[in-house]
C-alpha positions as CSV (number, residue, x, y, z in Angstrom):
1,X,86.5,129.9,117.0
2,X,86.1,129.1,120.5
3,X,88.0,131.2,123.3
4,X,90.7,129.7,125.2
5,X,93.1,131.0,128.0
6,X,95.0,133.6,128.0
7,X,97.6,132.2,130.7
8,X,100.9,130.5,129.3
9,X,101.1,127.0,130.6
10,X,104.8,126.9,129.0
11,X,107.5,129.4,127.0
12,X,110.3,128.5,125.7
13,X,113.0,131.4,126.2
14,X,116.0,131.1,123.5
15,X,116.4,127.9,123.0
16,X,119.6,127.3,121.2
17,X,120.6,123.6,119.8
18,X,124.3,123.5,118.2
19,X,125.0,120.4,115.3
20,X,127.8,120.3,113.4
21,X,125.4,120.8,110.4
22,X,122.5,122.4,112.4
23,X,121.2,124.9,114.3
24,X,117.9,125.4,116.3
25,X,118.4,129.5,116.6
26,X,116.8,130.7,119.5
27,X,113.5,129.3,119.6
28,X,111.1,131.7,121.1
29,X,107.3,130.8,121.7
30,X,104.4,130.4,124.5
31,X,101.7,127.8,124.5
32,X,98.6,129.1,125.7
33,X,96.7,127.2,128.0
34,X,94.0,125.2,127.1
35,X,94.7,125.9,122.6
36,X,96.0,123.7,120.1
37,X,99.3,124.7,118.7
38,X,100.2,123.9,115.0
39,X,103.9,124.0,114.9
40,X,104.9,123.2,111.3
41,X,107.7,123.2,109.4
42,X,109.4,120.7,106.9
43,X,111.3,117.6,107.5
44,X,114.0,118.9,109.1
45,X,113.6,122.3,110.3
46,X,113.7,121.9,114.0
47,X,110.5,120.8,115.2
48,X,111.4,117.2,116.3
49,X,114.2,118.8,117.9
50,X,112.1,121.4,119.8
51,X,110.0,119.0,121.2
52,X,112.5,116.7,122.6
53,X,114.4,119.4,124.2
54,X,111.4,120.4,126.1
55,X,110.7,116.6,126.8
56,X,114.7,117.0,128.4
57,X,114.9,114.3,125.8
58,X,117.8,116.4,124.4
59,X,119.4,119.4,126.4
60,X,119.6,122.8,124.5
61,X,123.2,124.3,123.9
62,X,121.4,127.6,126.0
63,X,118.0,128.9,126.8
64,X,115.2,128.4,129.3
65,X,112.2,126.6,129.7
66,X,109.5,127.6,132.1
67,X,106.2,126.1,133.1
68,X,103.5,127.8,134.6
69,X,105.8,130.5,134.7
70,X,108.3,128.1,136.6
71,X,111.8,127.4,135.4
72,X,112.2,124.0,134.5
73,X,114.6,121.8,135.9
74,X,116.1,118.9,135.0
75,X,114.5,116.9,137.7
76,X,111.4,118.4,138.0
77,X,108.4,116.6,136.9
78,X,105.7,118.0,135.4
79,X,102.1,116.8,133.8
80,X,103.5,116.6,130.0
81,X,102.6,113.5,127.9
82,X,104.5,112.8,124.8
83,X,104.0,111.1,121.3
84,X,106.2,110.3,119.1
85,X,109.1,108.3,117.8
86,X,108.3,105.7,120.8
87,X,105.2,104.0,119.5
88,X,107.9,101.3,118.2
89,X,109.1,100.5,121.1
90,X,108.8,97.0,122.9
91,X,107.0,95.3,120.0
92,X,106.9,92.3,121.4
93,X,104.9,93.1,124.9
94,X,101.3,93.0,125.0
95,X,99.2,96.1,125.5
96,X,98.3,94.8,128.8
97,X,102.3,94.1,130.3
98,X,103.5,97.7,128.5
99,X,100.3,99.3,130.7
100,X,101.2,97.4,133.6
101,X,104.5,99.2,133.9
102,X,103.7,102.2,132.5
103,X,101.3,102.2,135.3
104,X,103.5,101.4,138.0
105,X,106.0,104.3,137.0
106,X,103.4,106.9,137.4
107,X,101.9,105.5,140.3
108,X,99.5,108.4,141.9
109,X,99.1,109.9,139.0
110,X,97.8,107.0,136.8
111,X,93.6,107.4,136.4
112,X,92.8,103.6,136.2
113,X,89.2,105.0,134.5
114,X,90.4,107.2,131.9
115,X,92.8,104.2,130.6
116,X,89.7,102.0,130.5
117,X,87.4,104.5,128.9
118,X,90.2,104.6,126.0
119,X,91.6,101.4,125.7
120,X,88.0,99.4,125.9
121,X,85.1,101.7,125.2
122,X,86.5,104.4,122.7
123,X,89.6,102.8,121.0
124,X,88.5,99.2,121.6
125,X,92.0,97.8,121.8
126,X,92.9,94.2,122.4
127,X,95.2,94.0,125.6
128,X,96.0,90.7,124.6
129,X,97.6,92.0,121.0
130,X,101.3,92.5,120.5
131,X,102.8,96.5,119.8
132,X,104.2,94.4,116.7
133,X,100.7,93.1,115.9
134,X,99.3,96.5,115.9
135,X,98.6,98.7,112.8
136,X,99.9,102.5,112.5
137,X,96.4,104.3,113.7
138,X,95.9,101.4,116.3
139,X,99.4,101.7,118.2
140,X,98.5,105.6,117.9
141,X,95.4,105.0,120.1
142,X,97.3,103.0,122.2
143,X,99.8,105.2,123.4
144,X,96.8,108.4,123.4
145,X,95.4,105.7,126.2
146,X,98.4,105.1,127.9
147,X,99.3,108.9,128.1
148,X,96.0,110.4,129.0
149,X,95.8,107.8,131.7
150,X,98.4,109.9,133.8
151,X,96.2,113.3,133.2
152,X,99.4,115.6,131.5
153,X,98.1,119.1,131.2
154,X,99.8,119.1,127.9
155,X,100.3,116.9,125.1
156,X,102.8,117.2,122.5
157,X,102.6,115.0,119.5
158,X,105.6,114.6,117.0
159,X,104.2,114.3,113.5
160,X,101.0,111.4,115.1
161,X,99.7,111.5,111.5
162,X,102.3,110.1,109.8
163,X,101.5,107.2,107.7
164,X,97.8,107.1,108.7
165,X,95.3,106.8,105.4
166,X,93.1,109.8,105.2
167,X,90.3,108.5,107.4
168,X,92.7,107.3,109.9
169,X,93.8,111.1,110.7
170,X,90.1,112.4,110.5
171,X,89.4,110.0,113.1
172,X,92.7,110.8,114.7
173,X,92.0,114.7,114.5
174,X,88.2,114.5,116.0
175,X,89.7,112.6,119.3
176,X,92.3,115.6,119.8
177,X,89.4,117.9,119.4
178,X,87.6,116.0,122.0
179,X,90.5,115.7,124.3
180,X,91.4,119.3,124.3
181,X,87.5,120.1,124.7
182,X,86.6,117.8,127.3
183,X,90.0,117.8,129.5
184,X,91.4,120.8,128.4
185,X,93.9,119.6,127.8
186,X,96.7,121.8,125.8
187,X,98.2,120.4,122.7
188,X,100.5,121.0,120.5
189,X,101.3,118.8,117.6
190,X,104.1,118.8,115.4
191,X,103.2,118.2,111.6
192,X,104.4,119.0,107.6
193,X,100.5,117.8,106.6
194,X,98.9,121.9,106.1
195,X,95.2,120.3,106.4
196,X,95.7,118.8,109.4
197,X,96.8,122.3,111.3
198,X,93.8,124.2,109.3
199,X,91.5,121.8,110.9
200,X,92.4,121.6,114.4
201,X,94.9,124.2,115.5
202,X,94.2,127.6,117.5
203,X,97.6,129.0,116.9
204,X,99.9,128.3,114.2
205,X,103.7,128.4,114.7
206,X,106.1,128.1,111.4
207,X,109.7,126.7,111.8
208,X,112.5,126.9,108.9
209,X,115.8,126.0,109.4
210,X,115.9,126.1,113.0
211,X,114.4,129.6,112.9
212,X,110.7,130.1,114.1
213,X,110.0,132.7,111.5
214,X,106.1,133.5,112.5
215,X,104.0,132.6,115.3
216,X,100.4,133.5,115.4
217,X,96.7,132.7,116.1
218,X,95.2,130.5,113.1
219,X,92.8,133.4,112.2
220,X,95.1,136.3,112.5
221,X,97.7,134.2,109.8
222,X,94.8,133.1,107.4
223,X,93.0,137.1,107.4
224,X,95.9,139.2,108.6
225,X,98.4,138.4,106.3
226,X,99.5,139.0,102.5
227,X,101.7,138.2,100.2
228,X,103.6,140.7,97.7
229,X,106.4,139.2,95.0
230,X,109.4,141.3,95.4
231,X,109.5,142.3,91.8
232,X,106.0,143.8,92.0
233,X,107.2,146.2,94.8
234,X,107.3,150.3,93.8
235,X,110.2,151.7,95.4
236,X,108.2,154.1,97.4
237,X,106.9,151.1,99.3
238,X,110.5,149.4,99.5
239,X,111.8,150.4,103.0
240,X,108.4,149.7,104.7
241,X,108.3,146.3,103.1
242,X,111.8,145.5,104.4
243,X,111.6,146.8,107.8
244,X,108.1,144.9,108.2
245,X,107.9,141.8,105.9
246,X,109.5,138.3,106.2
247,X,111.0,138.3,103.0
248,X,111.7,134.8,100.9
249,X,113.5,134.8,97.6
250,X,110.7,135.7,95.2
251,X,107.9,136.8,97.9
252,X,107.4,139.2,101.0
253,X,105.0,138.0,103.5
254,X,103.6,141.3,105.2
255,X,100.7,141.8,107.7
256,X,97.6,143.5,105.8
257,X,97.5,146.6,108.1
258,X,101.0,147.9,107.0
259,X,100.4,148.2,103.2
260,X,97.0,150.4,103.8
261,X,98.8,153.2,102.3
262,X,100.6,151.1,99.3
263,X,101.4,152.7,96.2
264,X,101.1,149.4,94.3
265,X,98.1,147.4,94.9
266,X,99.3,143.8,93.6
267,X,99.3,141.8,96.8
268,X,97.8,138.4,97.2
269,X,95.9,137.0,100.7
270,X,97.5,134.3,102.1
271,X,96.4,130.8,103.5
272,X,98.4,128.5,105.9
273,X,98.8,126.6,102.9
274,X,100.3,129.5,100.5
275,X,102.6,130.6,103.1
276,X,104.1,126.6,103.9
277,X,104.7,126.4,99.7
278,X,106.4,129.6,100.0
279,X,108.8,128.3,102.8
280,X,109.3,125.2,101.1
281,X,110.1,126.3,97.7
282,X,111.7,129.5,98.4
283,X,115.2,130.3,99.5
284,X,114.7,131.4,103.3
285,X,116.6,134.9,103.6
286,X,115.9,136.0,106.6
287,X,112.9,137.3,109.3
288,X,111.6,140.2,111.0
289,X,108.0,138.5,112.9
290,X,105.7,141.5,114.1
């Protein structure tokens, strides 16, 4: 796994969302600079949420966003690019008009090569097309040219896979990889499909419910962690499971170095996979993240 920075280019601080039927509870977590964050959770667990309140596409209820270790304002502006539920938008414009004003709003900060490299030499893109005339994987391109064209430190992508066929997202996968390599660029992308974290991501972040219940690098969550069903638990081990686990209806998930000195030896590793099956089929009761 390669190295990557061990500066924070952004935390979120206890970022509270109130809905009448929803919660986003104190969202806690730092991107490091220059990784790729997973940050998955099922449809409707907070992470579309998340992302537009640090876009300021939403405001938070409470909490703090800070950026280089800078609070965030509401008018500052800072080198973040977005995709997400906007690659719909203006379906009627060509390529070339939407880039025309997209260009003109950020002004110094538009690179007139980088869109070219992307639009002509990588993607290949039409100008002349419509948004409308555009398939799913080509209007993703599209807006990766568009918004790597004003050089954002960090991307954040809602869900980009979405409705791509399985090539599509390899192909879509390799060019993050690329990005992040060549620009490092930080990333984080939002996403409910397991393979596609496993195959790009640094550090994994899970959401449930509005709560994020464990944050961690990739490696650490595929060969630090286990998984115990609570039945299988001696009582002698009870209280150190409880005050060290994440516990689900039917499962604990525990890190590997606190059951050492277990009486009962019927644990299971864990992947990424195993522990997203276990949040989406189990009653969430509550989290204690080590």
């Amino acid at each position: 796994m390669r190295e990557t920075s061990s500066k924070y280019i952004l935390k979120l601080k206890n970022i509270r969302k109130e809905y009448a039927n929803f919660v986003l509870d104190n969202v806690d977590f730092e991107l490091r600079e220059g990784s790729i964050t997973g940050f998955i959770g099922c449809n409707g667990a907070g992470k579309s949420t998340t992302l537009n309140i640090i876009m300021n596409l939403i405001k938070p209820t409470s909490g703090e966003i800070y950026y280089y270790d800078q609070l965030i304002n509401d008018n500052d502006k800072i080198d973040i690019g977005y995709i997400g539920e906007t690659q719909g938008i203006y379906p009627e414009l060509k390529l070339k008009e939407l880039s025309k004003f997209v260009k003109r709003t950020y002004k110094d900060n538009w690179n007139n090569e980088r869109y070219d490299l992307f639009i002509n030499k990588i993607f290949k893109l039409d100008e002349n097309r419509k948004i409308k005339e555009l398939s799913t994987g080509m209007r993703i391109k599209y807006f990766i040219s568009l918004t790597l064209a004003h050089n954002p430190k960090l991307l954040i992508l809602d869900e980009p896979t979405t409705g791509l066929d399985p090539s599509a997202r390899i192909e879509l996968l390799d060019i993050l990889k690329d990005i992040n390599k060549k620009y490092n660029t930080t990333i984080i992308i939002s996403s409910h499909i397991i393979e596609d974290i496993e195959s790009i991501a640094d550090d994994v972040i899970f959401i449930d419910k509005g709560k994020i219940i464990i944050k961690e690098k990739k490696n650490s969550l595929m060969n630090d962690y286990v998984k115990i069903s609570i039945k299988d638990i001696d009582s002698e081990d009870d209280e150190l499971v409880r005050e060290n686990g994440i516990r689900f209806n039917k499962y604990y998930v525990i890190k590997s170095n606190y059951i050492k000195n277990f009486k009962n030896k019927r644990y299971e590793s864990i992947s990424i996979t195993d522990f997203f099956k276990i949040i989406k089929n189990e009653e969430f009761d509550y989290d204690i993240t080590n």
